[in-house]
CHARMM-style PDB file with segment names, atoms N, HN, CA, C and O in Angstrom:
ATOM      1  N   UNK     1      95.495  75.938 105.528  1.00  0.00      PROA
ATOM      2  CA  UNK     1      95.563  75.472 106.883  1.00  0.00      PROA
ATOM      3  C   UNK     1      94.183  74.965 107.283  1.00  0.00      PROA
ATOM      4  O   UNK     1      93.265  75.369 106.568  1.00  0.00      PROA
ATOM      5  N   UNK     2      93.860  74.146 108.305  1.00  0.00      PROA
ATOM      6  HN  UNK     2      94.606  73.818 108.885  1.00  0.00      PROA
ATOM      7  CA  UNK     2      92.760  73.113 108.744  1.00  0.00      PROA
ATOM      8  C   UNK     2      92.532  73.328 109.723  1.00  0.00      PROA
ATOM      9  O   UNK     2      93.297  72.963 110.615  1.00  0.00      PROA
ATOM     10  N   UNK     3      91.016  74.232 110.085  1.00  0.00      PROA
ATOM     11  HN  UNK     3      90.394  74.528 109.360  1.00  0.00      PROA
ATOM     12  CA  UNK     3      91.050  74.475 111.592  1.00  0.00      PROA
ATOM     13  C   UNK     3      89.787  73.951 111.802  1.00  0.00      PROA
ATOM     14  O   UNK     3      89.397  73.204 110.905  1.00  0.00      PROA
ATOM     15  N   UNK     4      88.937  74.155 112.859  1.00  0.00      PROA
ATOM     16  HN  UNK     4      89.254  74.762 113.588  1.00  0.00      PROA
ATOM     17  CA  UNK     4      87.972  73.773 113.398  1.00  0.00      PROA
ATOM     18  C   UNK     4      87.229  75.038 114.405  1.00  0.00      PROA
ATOM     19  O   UNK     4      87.438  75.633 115.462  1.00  0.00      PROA
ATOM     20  N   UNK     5      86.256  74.982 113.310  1.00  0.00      PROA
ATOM     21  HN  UNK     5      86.086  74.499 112.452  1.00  0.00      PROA
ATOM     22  CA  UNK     5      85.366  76.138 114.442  1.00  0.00      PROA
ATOM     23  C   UNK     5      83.852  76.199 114.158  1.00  0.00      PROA
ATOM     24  O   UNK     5      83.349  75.310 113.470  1.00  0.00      PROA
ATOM     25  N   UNK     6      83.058  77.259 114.681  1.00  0.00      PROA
ATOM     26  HN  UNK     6      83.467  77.981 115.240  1.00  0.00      PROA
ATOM     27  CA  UNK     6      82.037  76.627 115.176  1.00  0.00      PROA
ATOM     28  C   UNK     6      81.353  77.777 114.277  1.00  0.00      PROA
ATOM     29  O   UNK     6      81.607  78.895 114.723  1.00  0.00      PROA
ATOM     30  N   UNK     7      80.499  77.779 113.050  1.00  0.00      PROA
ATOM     31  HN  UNK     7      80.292  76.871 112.688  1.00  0.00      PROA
ATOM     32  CA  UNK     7      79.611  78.774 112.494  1.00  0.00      PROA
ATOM     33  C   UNK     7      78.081  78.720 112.940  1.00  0.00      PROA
ATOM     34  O   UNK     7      77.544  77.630 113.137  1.00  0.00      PROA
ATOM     35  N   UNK     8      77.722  79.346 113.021  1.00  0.00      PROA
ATOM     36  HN  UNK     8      78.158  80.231 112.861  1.00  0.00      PROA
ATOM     37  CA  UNK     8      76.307  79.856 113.476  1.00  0.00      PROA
ATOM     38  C   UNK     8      75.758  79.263 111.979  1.00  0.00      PROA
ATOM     39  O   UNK     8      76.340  79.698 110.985  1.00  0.00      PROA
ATOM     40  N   UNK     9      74.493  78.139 111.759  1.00  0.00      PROA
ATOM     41  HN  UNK     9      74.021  77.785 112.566  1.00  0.00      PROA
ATOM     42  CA  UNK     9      74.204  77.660 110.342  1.00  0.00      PROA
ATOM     43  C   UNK     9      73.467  78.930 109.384  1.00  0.00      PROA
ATOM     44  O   UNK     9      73.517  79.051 108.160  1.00  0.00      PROA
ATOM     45  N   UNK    10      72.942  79.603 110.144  1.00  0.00      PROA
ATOM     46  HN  UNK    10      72.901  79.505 111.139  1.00  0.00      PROA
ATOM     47  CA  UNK    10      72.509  80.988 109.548  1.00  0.00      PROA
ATOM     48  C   UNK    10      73.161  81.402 109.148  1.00  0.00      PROA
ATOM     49  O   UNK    10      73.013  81.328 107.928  1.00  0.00      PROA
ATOM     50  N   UNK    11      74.110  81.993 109.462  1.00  0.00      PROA
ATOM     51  HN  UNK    11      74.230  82.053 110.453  1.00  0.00      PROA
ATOM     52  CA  UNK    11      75.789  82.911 109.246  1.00  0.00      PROA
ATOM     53  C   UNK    11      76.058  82.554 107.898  1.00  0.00      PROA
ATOM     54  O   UNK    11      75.876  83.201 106.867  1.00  0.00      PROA
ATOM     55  N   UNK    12      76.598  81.232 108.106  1.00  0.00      PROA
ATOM     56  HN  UNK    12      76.746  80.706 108.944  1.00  0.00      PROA
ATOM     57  CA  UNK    12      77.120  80.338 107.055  1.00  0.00      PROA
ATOM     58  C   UNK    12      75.989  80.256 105.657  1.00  0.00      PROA
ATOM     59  O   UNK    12      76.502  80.252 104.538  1.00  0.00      PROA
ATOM     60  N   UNK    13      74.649  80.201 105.762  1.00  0.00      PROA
ATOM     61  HN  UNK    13      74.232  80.204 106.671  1.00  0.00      PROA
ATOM     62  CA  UNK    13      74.153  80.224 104.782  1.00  0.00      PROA
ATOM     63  C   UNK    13      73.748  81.453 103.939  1.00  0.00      PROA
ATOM     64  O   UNK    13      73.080  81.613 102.918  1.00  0.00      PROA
ATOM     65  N   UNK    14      74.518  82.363 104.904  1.00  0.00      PROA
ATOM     66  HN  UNK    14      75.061  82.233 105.734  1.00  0.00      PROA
ATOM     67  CA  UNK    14      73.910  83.517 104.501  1.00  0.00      PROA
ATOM     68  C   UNK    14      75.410  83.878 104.026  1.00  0.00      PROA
ATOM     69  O   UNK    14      75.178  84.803 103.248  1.00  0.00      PROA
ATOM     70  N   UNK    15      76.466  83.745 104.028  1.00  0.00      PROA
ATOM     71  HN  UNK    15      76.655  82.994 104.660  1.00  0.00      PROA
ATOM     72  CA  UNK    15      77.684  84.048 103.542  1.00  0.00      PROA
ATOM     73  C   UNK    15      77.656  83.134 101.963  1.00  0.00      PROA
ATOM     74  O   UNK    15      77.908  83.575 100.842  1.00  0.00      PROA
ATOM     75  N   UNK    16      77.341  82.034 102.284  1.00  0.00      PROA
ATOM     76  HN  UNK    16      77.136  81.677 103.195  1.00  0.00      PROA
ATOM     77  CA  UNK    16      77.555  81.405 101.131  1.00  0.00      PROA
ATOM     78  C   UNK    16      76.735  81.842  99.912  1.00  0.00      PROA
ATOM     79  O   UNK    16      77.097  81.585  98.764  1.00  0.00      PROA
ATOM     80  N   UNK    17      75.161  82.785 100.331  1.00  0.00      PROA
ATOM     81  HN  UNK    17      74.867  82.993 101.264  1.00  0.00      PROA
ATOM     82  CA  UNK    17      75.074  82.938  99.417  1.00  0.00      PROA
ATOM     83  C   UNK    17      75.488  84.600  98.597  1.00  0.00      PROA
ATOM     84  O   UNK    17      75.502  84.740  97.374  1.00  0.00      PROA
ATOM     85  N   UNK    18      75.756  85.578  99.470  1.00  0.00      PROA
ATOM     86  HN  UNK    18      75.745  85.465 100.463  1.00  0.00      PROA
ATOM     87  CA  UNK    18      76.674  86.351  99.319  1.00  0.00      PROA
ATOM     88  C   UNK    18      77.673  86.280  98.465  1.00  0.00      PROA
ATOM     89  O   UNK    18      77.807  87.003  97.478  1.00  0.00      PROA
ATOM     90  N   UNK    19      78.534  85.252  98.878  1.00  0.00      PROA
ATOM     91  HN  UNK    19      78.426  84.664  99.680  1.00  0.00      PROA
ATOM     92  CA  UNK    19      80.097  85.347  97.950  1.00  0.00      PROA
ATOM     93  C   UNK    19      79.389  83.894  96.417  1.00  0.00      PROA
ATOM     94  O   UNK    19      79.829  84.023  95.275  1.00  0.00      PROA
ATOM     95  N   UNK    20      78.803  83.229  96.603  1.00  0.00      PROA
ATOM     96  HN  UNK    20      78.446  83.125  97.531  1.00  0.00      PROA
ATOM     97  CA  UNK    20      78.099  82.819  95.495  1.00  0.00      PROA
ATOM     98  C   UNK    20      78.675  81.359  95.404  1.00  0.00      PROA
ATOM     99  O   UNK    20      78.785  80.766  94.330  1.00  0.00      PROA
ATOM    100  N   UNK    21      79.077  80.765  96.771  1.00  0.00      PROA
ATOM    101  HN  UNK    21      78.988  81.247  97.643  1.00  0.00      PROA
ATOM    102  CA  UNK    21      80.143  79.594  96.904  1.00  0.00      PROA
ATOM    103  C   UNK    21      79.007  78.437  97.573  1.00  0.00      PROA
ATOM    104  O   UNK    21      78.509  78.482  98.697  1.00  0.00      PROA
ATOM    105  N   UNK    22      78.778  77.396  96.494  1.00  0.00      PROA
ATOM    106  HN  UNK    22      79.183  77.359  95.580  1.00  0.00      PROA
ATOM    107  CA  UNK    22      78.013  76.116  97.202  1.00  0.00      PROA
ATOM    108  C   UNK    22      78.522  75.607  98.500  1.00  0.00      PROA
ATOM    109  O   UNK    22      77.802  75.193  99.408  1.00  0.00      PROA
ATOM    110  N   UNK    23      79.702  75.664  98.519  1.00  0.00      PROA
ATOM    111  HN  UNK    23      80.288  76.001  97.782  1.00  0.00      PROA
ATOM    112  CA  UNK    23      81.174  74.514  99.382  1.00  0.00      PROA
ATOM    113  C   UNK    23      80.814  75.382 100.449  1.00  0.00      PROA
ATOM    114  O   UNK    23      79.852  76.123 100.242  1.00  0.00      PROA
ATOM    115  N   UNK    24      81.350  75.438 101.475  1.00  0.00      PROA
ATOM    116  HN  UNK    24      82.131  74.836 101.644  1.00  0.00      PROA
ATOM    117  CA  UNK    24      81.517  75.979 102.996  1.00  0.00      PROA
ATOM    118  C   UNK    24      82.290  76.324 102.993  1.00  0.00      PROA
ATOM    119  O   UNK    24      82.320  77.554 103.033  1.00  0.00      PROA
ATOM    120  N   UNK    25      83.575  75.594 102.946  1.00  0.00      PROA
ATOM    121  HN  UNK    25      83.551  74.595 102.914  1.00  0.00      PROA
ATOM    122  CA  UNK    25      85.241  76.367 102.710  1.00  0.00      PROA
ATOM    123  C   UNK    25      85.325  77.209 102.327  1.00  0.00      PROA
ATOM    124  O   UNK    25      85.504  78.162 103.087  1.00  0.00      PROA
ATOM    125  N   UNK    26      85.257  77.409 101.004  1.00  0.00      PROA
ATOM    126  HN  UNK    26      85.112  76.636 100.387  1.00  0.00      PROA
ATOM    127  CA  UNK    26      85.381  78.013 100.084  1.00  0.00      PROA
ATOM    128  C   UNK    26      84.605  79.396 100.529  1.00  0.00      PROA
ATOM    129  O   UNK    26      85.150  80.498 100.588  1.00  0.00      PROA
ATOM    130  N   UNK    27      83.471  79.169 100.776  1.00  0.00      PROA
ATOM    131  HN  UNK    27      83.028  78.274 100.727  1.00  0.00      PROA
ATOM    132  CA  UNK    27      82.835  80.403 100.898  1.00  0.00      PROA
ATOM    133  C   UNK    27      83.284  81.384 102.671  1.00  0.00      PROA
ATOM    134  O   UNK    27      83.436  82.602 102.753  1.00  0.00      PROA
ATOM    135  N   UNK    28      83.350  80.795 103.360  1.00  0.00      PROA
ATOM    136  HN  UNK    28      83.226  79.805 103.294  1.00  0.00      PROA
ATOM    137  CA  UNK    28      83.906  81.224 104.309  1.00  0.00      PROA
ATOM    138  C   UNK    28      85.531  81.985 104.108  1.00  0.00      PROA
ATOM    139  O   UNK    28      85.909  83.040 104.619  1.00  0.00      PROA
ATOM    140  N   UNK    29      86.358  80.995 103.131  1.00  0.00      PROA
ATOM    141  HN  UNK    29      86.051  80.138 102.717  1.00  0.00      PROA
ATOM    142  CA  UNK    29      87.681  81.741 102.835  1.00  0.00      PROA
ATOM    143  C   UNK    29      87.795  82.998 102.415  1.00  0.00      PROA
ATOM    144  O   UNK    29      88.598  83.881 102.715  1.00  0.00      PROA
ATOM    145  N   UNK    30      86.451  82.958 101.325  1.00  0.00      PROA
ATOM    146  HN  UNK    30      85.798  82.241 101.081  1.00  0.00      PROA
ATOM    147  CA  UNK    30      86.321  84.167 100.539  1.00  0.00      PROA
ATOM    148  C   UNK    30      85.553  85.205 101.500  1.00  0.00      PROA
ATOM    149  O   UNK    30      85.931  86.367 101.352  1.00  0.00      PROA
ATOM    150  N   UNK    31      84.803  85.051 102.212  1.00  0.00      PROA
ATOM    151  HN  UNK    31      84.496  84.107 102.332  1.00  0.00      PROA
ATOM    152  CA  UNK    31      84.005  86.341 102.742  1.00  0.00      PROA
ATOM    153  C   UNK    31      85.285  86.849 103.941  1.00  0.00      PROA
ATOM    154  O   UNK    31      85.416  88.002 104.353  1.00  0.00      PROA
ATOM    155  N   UNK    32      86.163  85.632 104.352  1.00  0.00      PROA
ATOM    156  HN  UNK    32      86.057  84.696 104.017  1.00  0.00      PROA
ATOM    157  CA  UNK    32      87.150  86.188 105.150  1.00  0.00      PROA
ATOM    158  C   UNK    32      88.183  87.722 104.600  1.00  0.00      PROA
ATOM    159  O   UNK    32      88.589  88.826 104.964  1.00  0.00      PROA
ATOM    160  N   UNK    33      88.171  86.516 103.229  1.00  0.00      PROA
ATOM    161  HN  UNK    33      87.841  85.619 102.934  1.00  0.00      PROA
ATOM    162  CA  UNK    33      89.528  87.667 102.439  1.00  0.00      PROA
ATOM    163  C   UNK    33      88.657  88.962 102.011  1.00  0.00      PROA
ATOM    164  O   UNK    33      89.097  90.104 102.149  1.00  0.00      PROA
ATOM    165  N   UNK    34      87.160  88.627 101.388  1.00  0.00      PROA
ATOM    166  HN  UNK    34      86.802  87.700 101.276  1.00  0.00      PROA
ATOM    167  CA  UNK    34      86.507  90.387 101.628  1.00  0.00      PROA
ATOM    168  C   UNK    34      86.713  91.169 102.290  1.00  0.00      PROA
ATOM    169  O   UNK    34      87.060  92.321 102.030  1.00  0.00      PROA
ATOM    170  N   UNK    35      86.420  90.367 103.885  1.00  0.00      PROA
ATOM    171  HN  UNK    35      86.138  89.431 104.096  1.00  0.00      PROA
ATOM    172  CA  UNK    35      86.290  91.388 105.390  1.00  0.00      PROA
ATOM    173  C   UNK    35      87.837  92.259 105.030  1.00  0.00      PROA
ATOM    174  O   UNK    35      87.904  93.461 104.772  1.00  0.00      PROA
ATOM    175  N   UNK    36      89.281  91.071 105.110  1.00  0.00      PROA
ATOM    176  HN  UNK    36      89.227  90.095 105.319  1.00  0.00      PROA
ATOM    177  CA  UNK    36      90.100  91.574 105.093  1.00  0.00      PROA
ATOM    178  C   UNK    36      90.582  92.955 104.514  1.00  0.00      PROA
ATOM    179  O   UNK    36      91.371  93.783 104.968  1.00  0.00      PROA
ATOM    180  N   UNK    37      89.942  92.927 103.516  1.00  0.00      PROA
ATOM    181  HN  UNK    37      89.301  92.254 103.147  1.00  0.00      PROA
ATOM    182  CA  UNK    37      90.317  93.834 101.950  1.00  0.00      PROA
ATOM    183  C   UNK    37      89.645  94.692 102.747  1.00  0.00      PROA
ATOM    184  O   UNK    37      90.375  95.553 103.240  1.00  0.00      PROA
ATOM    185  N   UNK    38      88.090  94.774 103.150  1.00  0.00      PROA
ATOM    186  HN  UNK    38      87.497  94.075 102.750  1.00  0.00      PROA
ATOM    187  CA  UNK    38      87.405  96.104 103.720  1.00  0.00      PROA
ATOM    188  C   UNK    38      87.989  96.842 105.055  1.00  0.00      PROA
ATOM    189  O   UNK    38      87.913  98.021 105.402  1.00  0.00      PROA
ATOM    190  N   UNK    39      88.496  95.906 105.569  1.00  0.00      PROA
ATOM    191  HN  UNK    39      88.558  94.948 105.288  1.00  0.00      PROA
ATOM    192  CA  UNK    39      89.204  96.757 106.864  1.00  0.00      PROA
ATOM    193  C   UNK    39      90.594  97.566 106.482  1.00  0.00      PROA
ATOM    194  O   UNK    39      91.114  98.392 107.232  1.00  0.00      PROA
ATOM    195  N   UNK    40      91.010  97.258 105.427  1.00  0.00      PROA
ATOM    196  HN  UNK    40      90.587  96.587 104.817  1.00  0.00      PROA
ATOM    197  CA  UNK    40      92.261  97.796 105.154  1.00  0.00      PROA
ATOM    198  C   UNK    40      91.919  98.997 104.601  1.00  0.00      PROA
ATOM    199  O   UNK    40      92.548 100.003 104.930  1.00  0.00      PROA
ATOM    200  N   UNK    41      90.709  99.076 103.537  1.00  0.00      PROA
ATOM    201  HN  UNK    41      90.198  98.259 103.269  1.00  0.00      PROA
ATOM    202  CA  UNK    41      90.382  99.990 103.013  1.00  0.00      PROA
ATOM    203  C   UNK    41      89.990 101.128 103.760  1.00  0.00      PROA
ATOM    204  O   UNK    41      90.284 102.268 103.401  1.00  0.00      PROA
ATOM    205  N   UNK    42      89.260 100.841 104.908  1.00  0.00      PROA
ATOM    206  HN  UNK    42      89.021  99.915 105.200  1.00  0.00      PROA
ATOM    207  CA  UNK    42      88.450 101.528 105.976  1.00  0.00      PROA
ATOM    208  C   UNK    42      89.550 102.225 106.409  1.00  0.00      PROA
ATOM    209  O   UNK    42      89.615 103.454 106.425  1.00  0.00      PROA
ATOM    210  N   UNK    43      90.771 101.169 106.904  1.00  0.00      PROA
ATOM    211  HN  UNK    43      90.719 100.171 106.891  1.00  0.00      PROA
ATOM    212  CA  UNK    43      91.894 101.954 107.951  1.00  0.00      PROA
ATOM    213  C   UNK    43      92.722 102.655 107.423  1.00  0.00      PROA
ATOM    214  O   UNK    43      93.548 103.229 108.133  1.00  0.00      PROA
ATOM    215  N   UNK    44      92.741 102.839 105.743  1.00  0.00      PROA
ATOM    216  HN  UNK    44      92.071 102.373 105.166  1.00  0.00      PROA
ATOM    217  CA  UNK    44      93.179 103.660 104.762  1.00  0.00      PROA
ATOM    218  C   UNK    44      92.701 104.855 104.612  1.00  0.00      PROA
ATOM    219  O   UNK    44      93.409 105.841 104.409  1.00  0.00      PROA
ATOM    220  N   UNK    45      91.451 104.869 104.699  1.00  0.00      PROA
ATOM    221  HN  UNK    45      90.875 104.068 104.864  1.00  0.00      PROA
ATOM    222  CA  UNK    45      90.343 105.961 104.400  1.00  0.00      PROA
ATOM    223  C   UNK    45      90.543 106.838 105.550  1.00  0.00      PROA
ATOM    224  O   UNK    45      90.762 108.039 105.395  1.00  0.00      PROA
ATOM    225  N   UNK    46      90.455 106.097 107.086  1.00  0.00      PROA
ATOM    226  HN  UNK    46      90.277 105.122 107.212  1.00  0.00      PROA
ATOM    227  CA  UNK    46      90.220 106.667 108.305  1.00  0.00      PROA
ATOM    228  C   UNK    46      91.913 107.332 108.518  1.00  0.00      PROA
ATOM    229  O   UNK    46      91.956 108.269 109.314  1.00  0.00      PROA
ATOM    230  N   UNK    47      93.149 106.959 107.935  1.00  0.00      PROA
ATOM    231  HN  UNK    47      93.114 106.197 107.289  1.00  0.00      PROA
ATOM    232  CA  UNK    47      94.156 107.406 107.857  1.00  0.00      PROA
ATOM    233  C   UNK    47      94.318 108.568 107.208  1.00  0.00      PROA
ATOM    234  O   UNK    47      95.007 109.471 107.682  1.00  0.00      PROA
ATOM    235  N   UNK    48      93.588 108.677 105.857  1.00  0.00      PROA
ATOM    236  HN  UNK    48      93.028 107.944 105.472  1.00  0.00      PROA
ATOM    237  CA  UNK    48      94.115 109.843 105.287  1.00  0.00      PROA
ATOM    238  C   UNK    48      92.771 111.100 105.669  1.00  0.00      PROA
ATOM    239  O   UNK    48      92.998 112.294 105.470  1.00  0.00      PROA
ATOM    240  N   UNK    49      91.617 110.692 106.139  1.00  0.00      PROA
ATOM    241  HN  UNK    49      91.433 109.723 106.301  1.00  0.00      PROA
ATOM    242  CA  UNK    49      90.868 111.928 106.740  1.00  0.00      PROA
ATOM    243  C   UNK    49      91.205 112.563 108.193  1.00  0.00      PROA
ATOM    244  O   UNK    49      90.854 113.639 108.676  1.00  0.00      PROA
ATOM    245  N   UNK    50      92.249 111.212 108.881  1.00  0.00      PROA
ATOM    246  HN  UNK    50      92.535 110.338 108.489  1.00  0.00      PROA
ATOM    247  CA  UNK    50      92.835 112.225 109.893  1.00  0.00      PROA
ATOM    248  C   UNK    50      93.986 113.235 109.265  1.00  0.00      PROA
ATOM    249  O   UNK    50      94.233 114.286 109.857  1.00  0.00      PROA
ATOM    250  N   UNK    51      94.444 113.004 108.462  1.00  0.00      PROA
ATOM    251  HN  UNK    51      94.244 112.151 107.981  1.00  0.00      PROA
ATOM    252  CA  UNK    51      95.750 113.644 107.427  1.00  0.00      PROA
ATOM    253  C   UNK    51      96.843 112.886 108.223  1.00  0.00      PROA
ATOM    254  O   UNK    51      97.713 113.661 108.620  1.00  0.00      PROA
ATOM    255  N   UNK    52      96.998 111.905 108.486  1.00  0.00      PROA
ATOM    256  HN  UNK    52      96.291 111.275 108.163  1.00  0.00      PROA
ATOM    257  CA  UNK    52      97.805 110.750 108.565  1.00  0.00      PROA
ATOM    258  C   UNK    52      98.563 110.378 107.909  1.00  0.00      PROA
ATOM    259  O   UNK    52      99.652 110.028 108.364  1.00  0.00      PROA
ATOM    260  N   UNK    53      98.256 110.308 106.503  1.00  0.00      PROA
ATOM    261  HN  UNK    53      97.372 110.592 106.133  1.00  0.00      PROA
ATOM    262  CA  UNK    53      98.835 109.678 105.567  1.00  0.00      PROA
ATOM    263  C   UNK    53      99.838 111.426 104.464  1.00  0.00      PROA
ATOM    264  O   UNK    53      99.370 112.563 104.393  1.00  0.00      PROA
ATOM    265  N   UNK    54     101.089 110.971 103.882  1.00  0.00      PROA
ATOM    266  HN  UNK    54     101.470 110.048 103.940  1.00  0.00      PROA
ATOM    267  CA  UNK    54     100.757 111.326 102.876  1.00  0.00      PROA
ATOM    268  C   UNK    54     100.734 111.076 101.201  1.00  0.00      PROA
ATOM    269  O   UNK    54     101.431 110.437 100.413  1.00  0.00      PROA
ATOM    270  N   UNK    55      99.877 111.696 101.131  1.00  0.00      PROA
ATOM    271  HN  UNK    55      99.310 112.215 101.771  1.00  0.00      PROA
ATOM    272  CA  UNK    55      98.870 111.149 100.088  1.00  0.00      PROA
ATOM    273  C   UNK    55      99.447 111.927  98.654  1.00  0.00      PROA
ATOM    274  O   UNK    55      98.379 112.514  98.484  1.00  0.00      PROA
ATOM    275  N   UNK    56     100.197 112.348  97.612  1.00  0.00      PROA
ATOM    276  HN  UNK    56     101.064 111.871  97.750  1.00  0.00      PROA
ATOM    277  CA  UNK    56     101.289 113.138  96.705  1.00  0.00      PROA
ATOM    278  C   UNK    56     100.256 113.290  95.838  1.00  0.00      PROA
ATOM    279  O   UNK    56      99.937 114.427  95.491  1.00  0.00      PROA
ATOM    280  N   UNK    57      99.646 112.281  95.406  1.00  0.00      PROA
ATOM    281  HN  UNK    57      99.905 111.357  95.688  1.00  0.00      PROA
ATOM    282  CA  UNK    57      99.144 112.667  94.222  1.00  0.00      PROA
ATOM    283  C   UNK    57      97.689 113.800  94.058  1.00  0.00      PROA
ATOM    284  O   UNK    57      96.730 113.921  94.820  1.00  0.00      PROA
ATOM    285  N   UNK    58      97.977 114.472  92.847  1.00  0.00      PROA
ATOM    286  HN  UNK    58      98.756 114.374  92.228  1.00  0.00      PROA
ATOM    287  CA  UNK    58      96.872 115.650  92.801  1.00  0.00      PROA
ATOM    288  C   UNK    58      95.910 115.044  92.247  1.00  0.00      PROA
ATOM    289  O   UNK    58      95.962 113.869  91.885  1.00  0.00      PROA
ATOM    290  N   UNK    59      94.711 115.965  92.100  1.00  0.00      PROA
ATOM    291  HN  UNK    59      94.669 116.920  92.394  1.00  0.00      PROA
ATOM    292  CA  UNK    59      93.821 115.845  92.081  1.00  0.00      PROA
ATOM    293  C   UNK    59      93.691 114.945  90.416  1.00  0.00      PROA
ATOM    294  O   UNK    59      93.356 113.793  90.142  1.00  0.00      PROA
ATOM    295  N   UNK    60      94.164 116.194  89.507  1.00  0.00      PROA
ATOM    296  HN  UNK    60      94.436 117.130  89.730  1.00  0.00      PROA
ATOM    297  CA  UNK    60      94.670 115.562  88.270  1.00  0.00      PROA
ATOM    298  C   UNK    60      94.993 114.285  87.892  1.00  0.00      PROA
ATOM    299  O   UNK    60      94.616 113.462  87.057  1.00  0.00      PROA
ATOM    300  N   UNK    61      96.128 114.412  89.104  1.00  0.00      PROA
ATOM    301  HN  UNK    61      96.434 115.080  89.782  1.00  0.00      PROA
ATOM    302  CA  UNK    61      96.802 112.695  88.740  1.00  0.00      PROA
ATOM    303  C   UNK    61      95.750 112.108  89.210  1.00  0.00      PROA
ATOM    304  O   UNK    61      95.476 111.744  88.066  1.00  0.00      PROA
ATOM    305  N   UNK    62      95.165 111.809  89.633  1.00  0.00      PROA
ATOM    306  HN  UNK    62      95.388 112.105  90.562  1.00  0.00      PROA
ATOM    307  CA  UNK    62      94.019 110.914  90.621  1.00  0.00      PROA
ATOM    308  C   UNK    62      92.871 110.615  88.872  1.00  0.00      PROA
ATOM    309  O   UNK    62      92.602 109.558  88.301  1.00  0.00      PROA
ATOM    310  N   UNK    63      92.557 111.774  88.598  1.00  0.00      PROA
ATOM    311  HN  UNK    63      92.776 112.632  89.062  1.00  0.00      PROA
ATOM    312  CA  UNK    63      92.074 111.661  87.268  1.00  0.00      PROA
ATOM    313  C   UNK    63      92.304 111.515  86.185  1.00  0.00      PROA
ATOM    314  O   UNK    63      91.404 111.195  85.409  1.00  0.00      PROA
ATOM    315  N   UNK    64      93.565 111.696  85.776  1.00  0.00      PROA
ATOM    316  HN  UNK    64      94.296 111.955  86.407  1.00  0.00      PROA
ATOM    317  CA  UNK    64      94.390 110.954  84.617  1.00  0.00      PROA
ATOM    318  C   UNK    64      94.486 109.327  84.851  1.00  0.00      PROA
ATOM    319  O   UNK    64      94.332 108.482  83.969  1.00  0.00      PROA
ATOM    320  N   UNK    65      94.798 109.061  86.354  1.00  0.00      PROA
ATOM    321  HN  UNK    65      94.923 109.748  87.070  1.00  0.00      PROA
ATOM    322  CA  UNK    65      94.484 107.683  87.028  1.00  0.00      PROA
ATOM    323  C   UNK    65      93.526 107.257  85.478  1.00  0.00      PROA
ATOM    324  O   UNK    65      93.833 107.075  84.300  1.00  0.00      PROA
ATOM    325  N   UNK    66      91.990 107.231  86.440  1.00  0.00      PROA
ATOM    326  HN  UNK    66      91.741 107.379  87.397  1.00  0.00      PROA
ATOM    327  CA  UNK    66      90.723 106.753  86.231  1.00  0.00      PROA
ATOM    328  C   UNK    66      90.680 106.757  84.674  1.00  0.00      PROA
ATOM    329  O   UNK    66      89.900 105.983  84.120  1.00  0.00      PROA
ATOM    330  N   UNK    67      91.207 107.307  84.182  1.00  0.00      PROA
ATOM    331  HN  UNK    67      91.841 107.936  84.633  1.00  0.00      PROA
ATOM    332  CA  UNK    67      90.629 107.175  82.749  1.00  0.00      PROA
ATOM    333  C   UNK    67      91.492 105.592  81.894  1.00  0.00      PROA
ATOM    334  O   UNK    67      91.267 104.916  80.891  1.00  0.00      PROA
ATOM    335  N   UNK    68      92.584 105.597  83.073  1.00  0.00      PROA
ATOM    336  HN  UNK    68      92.766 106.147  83.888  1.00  0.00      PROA
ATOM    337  CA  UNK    68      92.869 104.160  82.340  1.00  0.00      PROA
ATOM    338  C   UNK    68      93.149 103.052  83.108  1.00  0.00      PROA
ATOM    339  O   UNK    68      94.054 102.228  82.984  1.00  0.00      PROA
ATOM    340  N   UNK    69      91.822 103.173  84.320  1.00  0.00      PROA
ATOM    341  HN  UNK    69      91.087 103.843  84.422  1.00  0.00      PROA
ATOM    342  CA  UNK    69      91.632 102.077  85.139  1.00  0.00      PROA
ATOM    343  C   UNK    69      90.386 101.299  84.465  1.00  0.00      PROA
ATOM    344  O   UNK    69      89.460 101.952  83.984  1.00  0.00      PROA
ATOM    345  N   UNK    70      90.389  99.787  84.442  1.00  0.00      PROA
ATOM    346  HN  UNK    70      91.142  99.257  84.833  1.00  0.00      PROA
ATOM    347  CA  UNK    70      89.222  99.295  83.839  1.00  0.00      PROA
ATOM    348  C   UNK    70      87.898  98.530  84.888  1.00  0.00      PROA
ATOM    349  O   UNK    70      86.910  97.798  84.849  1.00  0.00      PROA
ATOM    350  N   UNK    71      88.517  99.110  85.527  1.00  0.00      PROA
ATOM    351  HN  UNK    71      89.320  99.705  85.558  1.00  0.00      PROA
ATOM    352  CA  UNK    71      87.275  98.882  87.038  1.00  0.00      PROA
ATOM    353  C   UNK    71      86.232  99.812  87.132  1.00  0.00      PROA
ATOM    354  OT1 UNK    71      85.416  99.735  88.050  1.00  0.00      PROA
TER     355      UNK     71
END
């Protein structure tokens, strides 16, 4: 989608070099979809320390997880 808005040239140069994007687009799309990803994570986190969430898996499973995550 094609919008029009107004970046602060600082902002912008300082995002672009962050996400590692020459283009403007591009780099703005991407630091958008970061923010996105971090707020979800945040409102995930802030969910399950109120005990909000529930959360099944043990501790175990959480660590049987990791051993065959490649991140």
């Amino acid at each position: 989608m094609r919008i029009t808005i107004e970046i602060d040239g600082k902002y912008l140069s300082r995002i672009q070099k962050l996400t590692g994007e020459r283009k403007k687009s591009p780099a703005v799309s991407r630091a958008l979809a970061e923010y996105l990803k971090w707020q979800e994570r945040h409102q995930f986190v802030a969910r399950v320390l109120a005990g909000k969430t529930d959360f099944s898996m043990t501790n175990e499973d959480l660590e049987a997880r990791d051993i065959h995550e490649t991140r």
